[in-house]
Biopython code that builds the backbone (N, CA, C, O; Angstrom):
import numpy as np
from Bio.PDB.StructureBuilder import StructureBuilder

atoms = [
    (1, "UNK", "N", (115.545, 98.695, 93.659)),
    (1, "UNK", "CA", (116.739, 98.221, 93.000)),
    (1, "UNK", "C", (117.993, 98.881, 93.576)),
    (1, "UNK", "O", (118.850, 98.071, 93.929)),
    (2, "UNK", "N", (118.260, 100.049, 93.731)),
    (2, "UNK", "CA", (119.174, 100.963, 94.087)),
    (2, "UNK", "C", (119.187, 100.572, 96.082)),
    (2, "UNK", "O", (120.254, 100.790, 96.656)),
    (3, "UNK", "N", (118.303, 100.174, 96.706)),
    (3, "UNK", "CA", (118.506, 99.577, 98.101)),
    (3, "UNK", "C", (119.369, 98.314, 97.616)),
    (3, "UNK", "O", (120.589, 98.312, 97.776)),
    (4, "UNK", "N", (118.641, 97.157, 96.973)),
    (4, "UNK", "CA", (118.996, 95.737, 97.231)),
    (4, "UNK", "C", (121.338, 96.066, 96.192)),
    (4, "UNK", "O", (122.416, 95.583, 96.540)),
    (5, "UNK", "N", (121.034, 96.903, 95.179)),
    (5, "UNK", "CA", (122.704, 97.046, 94.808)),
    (5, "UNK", "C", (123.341, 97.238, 95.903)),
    (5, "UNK", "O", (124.261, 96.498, 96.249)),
    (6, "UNK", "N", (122.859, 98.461, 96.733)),
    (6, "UNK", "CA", (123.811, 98.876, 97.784)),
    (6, "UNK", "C", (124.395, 98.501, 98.977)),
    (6, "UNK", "O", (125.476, 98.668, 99.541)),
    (7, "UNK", "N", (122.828, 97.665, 99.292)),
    (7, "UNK", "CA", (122.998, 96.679, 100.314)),
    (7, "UNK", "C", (123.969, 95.714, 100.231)),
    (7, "UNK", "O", (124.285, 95.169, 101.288)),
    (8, "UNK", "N", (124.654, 95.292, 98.958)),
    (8, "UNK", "CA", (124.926, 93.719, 98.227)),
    (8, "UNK", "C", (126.853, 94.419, 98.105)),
    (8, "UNK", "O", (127.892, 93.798, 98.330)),
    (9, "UNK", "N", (126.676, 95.790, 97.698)),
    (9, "UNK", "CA", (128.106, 96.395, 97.345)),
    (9, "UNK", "C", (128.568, 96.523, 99.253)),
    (9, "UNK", "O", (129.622, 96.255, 99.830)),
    (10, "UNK", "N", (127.880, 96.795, 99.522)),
    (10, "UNK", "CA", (128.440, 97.857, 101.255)),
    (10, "UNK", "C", (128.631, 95.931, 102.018)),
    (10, "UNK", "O", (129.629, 95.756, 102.718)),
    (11, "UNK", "N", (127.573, 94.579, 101.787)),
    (11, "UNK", "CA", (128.221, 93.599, 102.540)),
    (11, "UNK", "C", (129.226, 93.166, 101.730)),
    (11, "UNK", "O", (129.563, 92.035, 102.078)),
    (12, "UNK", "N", (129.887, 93.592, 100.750)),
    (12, "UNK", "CA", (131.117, 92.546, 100.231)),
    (12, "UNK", "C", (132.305, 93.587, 100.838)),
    (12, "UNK", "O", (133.491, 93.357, 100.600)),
    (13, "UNK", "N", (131.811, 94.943, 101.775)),
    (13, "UNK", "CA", (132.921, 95.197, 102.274)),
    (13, "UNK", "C", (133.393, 95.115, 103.366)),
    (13, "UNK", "O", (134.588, 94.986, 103.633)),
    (14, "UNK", "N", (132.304, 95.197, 104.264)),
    (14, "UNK", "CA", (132.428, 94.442, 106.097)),
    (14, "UNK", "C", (132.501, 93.740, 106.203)),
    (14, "UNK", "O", (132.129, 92.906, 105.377)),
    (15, "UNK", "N", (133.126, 93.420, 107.476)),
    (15, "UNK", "CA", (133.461, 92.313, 107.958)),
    (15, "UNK", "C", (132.444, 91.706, 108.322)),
    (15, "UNK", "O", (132.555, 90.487, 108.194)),
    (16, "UNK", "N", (130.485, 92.419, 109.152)),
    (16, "UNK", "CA", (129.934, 91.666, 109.564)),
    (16, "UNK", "C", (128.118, 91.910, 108.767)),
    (16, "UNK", "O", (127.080, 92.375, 109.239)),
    (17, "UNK", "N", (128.480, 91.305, 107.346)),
    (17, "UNK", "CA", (127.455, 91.860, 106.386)),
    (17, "UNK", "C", (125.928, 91.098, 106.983)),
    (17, "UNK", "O", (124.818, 91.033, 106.454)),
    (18, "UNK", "N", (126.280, 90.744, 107.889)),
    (18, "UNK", "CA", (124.280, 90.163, 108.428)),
    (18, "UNK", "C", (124.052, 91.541, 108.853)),
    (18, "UNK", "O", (122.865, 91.833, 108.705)),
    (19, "UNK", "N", (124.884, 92.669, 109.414)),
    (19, "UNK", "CA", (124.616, 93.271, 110.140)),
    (19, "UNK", "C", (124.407, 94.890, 109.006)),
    (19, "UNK", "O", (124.294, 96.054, 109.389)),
    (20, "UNK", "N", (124.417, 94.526, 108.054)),
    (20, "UNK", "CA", (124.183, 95.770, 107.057)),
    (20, "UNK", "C", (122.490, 95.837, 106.858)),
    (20, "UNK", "O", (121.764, 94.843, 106.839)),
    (21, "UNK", "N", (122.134, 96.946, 106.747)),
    (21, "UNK", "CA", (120.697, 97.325, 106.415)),
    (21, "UNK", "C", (120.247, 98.511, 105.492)),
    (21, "UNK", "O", (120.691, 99.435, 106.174)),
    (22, "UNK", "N", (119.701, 99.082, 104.470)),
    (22, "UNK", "CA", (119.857, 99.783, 104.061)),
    (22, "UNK", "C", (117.966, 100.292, 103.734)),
    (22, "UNK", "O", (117.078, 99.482, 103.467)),
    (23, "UNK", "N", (117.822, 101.495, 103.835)),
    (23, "UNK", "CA", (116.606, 101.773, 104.037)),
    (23, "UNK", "C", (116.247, 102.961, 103.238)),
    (23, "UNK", "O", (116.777, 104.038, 103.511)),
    (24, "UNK", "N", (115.494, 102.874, 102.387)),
    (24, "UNK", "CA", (115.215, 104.314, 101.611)),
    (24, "UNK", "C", (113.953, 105.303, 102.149)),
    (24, "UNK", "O", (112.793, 105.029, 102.457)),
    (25, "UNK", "N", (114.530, 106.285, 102.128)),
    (25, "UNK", "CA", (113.249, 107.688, 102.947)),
    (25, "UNK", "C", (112.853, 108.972, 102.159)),
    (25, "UNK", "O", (113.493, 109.927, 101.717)),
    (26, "UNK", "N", (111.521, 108.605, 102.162)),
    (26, "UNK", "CA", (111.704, 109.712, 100.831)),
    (26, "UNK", "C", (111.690, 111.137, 101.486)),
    (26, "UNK", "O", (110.706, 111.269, 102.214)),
    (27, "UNK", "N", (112.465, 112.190, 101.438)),
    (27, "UNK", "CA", (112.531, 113.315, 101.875)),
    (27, "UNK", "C", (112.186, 114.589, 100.600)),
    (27, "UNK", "O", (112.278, 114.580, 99.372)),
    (28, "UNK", "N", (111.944, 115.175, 101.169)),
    (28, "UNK", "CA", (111.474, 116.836, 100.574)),
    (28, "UNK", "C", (112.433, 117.028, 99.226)),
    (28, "UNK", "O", (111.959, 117.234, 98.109)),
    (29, "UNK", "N", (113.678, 116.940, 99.475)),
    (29, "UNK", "CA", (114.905, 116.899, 98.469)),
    (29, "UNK", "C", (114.672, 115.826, 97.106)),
    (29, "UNK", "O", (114.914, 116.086, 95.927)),
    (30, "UNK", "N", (114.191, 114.703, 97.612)),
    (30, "UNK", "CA", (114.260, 113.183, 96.928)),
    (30, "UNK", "C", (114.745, 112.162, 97.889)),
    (30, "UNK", "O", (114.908, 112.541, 99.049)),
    (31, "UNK", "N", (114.994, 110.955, 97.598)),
    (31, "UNK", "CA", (114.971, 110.191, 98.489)),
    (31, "UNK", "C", (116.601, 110.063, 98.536)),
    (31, "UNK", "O", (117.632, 110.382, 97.945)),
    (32, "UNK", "N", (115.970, 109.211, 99.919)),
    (32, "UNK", "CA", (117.763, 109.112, 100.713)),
    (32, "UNK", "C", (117.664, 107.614, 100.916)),
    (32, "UNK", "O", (116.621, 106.961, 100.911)),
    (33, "UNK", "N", (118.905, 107.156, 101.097)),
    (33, "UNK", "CA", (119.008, 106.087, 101.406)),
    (33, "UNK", "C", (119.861, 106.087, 102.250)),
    (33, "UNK", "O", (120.818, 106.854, 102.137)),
    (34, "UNK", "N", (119.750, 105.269, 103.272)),
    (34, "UNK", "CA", (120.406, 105.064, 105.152)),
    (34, "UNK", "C", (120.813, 103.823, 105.192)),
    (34, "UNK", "O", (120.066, 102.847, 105.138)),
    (35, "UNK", "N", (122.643, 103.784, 105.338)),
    (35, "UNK", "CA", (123.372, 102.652, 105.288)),
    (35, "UNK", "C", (123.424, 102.402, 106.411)),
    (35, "UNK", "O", (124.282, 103.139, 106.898)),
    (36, "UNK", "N", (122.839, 101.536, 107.430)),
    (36, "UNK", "CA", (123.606, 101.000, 108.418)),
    (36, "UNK", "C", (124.581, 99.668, 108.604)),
    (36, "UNK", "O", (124.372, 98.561, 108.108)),
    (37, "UNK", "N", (125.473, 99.977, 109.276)),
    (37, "UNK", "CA", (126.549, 99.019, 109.740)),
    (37, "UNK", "C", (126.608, 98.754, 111.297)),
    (37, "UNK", "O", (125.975, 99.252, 112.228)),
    (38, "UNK", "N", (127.757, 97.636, 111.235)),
    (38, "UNK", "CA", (127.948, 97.203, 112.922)),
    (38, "UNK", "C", (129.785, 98.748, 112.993)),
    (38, "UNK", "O", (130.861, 99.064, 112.487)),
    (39, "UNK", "N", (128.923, 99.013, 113.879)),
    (39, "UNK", "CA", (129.739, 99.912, 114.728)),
    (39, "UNK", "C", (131.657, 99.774, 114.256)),
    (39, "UNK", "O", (132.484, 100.684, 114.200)),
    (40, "UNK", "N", (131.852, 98.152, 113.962)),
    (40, "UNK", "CA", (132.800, 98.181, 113.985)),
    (40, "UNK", "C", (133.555, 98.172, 112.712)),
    (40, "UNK", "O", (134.761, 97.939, 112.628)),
    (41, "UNK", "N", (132.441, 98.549, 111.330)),
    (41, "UNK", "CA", (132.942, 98.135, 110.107)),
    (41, "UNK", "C", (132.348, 99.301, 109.588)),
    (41, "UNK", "O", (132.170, 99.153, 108.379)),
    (42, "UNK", "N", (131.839, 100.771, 110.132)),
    (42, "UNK", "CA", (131.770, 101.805, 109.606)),
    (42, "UNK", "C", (133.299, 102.487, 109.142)),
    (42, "UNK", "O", (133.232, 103.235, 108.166)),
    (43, "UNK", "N", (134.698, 102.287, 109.775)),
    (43, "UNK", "CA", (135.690, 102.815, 109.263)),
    (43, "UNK", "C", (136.180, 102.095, 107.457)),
    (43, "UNK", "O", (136.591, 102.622, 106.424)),
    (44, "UNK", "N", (135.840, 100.632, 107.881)),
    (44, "UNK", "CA", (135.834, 100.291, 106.142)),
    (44, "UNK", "C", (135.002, 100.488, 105.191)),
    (44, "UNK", "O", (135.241, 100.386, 103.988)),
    (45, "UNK", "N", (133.359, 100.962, 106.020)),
    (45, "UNK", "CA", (132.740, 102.044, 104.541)),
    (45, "UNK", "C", (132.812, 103.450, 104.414)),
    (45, "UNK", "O", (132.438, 103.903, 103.332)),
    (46, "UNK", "N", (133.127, 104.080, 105.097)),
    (46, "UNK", "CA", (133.683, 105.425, 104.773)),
    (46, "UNK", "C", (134.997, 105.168, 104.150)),
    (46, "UNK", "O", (134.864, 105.359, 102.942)),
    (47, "UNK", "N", (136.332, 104.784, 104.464)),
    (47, "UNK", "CA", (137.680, 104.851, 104.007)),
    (47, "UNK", "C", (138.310, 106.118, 104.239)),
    (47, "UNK", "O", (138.053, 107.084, 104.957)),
    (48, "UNK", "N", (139.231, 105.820, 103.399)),
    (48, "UNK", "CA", (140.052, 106.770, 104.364)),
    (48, "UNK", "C", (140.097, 108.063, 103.723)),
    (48, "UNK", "O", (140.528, 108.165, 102.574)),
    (49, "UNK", "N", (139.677, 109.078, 104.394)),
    (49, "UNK", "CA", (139.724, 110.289, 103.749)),
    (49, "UNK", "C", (138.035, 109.710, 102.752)),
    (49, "UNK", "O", (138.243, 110.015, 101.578)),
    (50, "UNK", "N", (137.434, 109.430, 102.806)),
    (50, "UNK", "CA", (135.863, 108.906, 102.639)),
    (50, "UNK", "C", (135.754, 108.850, 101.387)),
    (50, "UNK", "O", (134.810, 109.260, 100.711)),
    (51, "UNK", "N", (137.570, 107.890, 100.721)),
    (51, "UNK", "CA", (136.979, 107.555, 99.697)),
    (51, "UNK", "C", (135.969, 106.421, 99.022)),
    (51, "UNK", "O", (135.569, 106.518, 97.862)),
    (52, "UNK", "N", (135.529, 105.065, 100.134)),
    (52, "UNK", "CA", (135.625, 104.420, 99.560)),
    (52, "UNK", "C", (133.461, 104.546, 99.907)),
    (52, "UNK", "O", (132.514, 103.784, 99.708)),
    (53, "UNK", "N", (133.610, 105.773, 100.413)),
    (53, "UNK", "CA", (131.608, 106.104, 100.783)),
    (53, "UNK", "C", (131.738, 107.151, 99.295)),
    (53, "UNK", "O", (130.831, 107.178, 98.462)),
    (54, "UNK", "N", (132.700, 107.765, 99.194)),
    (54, "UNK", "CA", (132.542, 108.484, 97.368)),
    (54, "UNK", "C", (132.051, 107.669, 96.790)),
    (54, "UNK", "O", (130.838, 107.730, 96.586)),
    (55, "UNK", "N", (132.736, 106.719, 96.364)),
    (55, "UNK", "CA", (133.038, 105.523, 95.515)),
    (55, "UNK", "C", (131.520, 105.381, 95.600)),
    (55, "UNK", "O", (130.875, 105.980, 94.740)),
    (56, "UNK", "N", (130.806, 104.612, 96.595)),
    (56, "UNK", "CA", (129.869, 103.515, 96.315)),
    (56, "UNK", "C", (128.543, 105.036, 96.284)),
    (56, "UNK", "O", (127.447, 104.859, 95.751)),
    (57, "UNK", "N", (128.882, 106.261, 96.863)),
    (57, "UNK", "CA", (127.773, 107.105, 95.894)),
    (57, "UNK", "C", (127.923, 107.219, 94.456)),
    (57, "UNK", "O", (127.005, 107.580, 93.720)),
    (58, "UNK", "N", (129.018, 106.928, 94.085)),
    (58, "UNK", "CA", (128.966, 107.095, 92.415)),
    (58, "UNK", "C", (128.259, 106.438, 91.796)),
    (58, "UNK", "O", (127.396, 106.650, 90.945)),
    (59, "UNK", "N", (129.009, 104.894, 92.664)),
    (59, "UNK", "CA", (127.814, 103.919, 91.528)),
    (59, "UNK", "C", (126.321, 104.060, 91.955)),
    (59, "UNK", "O", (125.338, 103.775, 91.270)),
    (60, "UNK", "N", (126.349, 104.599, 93.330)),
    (60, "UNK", "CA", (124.639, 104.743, 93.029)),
    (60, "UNK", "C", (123.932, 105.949, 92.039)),
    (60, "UNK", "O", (122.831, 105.965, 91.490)),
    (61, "UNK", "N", (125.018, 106.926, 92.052)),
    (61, "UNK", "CA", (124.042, 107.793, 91.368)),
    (61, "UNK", "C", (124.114, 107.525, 89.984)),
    (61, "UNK", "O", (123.272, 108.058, 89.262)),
    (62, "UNK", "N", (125.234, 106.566, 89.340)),
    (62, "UNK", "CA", (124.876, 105.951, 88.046)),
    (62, "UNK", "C", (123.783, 105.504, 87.854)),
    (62, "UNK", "O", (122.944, 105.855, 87.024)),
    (63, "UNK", "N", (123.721, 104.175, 89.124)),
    (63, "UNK", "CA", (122.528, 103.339, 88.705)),
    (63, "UNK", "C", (121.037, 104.340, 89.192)),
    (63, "UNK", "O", (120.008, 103.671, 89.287)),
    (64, "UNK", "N", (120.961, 105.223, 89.364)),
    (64, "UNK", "CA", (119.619, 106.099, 89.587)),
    (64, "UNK", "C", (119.713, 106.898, 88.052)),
    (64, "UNK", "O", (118.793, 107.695, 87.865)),
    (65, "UNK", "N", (120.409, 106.810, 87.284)),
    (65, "UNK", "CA", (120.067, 107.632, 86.179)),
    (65, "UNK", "C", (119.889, 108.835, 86.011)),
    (65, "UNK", "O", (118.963, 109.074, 85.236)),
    (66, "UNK", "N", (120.455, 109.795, 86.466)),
    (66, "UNK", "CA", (120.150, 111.458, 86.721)),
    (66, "UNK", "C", (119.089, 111.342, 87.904)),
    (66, "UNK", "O", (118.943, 112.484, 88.340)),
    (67, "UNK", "N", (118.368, 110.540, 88.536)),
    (67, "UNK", "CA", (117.691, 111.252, 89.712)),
    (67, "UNK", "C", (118.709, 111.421, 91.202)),
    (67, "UNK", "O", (119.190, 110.463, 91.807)),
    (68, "UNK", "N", (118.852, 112.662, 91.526)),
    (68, "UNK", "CA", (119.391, 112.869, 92.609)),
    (68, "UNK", "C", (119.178, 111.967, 93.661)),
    (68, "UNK", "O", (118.003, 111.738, 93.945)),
    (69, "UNK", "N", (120.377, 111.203, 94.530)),
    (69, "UNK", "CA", (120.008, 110.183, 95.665)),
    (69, "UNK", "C", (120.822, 110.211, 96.607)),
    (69, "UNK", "O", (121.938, 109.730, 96.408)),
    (70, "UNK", "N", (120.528, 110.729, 97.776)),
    (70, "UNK", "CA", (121.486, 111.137, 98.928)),
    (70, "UNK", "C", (121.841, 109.828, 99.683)),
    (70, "UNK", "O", (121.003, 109.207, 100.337)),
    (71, "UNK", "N", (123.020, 109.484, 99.562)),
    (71, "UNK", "CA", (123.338, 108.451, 100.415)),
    (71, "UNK", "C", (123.959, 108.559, 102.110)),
    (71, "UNK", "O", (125.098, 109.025, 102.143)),
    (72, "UNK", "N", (123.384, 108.206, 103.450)),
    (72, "UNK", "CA", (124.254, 108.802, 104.850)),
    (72, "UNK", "C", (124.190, 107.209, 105.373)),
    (72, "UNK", "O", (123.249, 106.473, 105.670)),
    (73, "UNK", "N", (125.706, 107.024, 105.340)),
    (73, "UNK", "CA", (126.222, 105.837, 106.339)),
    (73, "UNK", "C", (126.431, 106.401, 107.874)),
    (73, "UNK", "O", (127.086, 107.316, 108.371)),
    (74, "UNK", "N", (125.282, 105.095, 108.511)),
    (74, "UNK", "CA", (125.566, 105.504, 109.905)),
    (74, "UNK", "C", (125.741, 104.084, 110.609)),
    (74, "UNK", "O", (125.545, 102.928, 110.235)),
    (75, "UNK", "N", (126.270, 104.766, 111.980)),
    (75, "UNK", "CA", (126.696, 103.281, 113.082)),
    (75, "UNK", "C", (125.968, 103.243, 113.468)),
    (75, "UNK", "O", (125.146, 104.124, 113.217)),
    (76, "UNK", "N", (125.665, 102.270, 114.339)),
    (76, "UNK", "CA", (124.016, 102.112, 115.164)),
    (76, "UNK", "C", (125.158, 101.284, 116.382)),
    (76, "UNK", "O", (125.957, 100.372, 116.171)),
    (77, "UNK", "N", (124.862, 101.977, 117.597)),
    (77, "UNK", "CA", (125.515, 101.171, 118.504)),
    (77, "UNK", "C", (124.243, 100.632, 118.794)),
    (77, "UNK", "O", (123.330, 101.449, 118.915)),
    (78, "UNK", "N", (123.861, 98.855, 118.997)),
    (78, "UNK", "CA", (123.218, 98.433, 119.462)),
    (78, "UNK", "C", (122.518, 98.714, 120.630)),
    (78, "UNK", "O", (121.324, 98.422, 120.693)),
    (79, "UNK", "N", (123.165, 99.307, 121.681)),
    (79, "UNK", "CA", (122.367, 99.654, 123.209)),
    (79, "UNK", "C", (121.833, 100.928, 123.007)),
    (79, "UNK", "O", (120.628, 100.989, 123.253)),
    (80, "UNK", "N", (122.328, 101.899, 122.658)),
    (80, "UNK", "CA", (121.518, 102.783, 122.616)),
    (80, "UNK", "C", (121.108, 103.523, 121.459)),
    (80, "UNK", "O", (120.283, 104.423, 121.619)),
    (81, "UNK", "N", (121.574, 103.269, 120.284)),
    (81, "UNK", "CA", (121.626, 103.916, 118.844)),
    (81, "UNK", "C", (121.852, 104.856, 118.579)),
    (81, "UNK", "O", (121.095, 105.566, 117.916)),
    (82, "UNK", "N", (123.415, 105.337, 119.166)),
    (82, "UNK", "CA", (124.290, 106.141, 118.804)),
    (82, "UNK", "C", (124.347, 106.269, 117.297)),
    (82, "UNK", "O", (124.126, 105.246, 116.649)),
    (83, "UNK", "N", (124.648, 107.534, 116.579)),
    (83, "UNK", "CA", (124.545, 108.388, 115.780)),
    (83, "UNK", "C", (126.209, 108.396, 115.483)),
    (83, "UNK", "O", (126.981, 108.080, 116.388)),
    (84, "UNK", "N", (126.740, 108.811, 114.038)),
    (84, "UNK", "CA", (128.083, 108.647, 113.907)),
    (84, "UNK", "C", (128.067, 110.025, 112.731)),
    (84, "UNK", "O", (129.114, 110.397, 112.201)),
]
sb = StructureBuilder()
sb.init_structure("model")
sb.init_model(0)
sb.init_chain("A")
sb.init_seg("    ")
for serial, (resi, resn, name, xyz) in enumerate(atoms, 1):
    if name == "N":
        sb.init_residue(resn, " ", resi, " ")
    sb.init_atom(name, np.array(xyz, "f"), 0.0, 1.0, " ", f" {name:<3s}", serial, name[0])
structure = sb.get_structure()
């Protein structure tokens, strides 16, 4: 549930939402969830001064209910899968 919200909040903000993916991993901590974007619409999900990647961790950690959920937006350059 907390993939398919985030996925659905992060494409109503890029410009190229085929290209959003969002993937949950469960790590040692609790699970994470991994935003990817097109290279060129990572500056409109971070924002400026990273408010607008605050923002959409809030509502996730609402909708998780007290379980801790690490959210990391990254770029994926298509050719080689550059890291951001």
């Amino acid at each position: 549930m907390l993939t398919d919200a985030l996925e659905h909040l992060v494409s109503g903000i890029v410009s190229h939402p085929d290209d959003v993916r969002v993937r949950e991993k469960q790590l040692r901590r609790g699970p994470m969830l991994e935003v990817r974007v097109n290279p060129s619409d990572i500056g409109k999900v971070i924002g400026r001064q990273g408010r607008t990647a605050s923002a959409l961790r809030t509502v996730v950690d609402a909708l998780a209910g007290g379980e801790q959920v690490r959210v990391d937006f990254v770029d994926v350059d298509r050719r080689g899968g550059r890291h951001r």
